[in-house]
N, C-alpha and C positions, 0 to 999 in steps of 0.2 A: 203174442202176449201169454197166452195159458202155458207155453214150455218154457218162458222166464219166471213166471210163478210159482211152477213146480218146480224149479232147478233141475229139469232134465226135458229130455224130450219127448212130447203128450202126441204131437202131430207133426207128419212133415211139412217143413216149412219150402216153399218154393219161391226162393226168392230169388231174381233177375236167371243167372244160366239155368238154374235149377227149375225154371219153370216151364218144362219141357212137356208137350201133350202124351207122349209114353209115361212118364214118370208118375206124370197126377194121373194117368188110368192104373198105373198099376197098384198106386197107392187107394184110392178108390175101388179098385176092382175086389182089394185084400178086404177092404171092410165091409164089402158088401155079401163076399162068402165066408170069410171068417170068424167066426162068431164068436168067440175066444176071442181075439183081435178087437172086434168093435167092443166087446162089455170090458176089456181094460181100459179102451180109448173113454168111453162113459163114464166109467168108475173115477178115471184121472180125472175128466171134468169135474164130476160132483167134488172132489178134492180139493180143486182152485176154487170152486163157486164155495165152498163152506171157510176156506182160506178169507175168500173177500169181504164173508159174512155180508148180513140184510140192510139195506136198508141205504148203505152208505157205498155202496159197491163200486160207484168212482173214485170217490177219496180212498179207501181202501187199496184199489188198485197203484194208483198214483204212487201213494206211500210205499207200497208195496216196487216199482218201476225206480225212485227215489234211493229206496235201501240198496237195490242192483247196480244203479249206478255208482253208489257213494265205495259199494267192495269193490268195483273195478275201477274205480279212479284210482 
């Protein structure tokens, strides 16, 4: 969800082949010494969570998944 938010990619996604135990360690292993790495991965969250704004952060989102869908239709 957070890298359809941002229209780009916040996190890798591992989904079905890509969920490989090498792959989620090395992604994991990167942010755990990288520190440059983890405060952009941070910074991109606070960017979607102030996108969703307070209060209404499902509808928000929703609208927000809605608008993604209706450009690629």
């Amino acid at each position: 969800m957070p890298n359809v938010l941002a229209d780009r990619e916040i996190v890798p996604e591992f989904i079905q082949h890509k969920a490989q135990p090498r792959a989620i360690v090395a992604a994991v292993t990167r942010l755990l010494t990288d520190k440059s790495e983890r405060a952009r991965m941070l910074a991109d969250f606070a960017g979607v969570a102030q996108k969703l704004g307070r209060g209404e952060a499902g509808e928000n989102a929703a609208d927000a998944v809605i608008t993604e869908l209706r450009r690629a239709g």
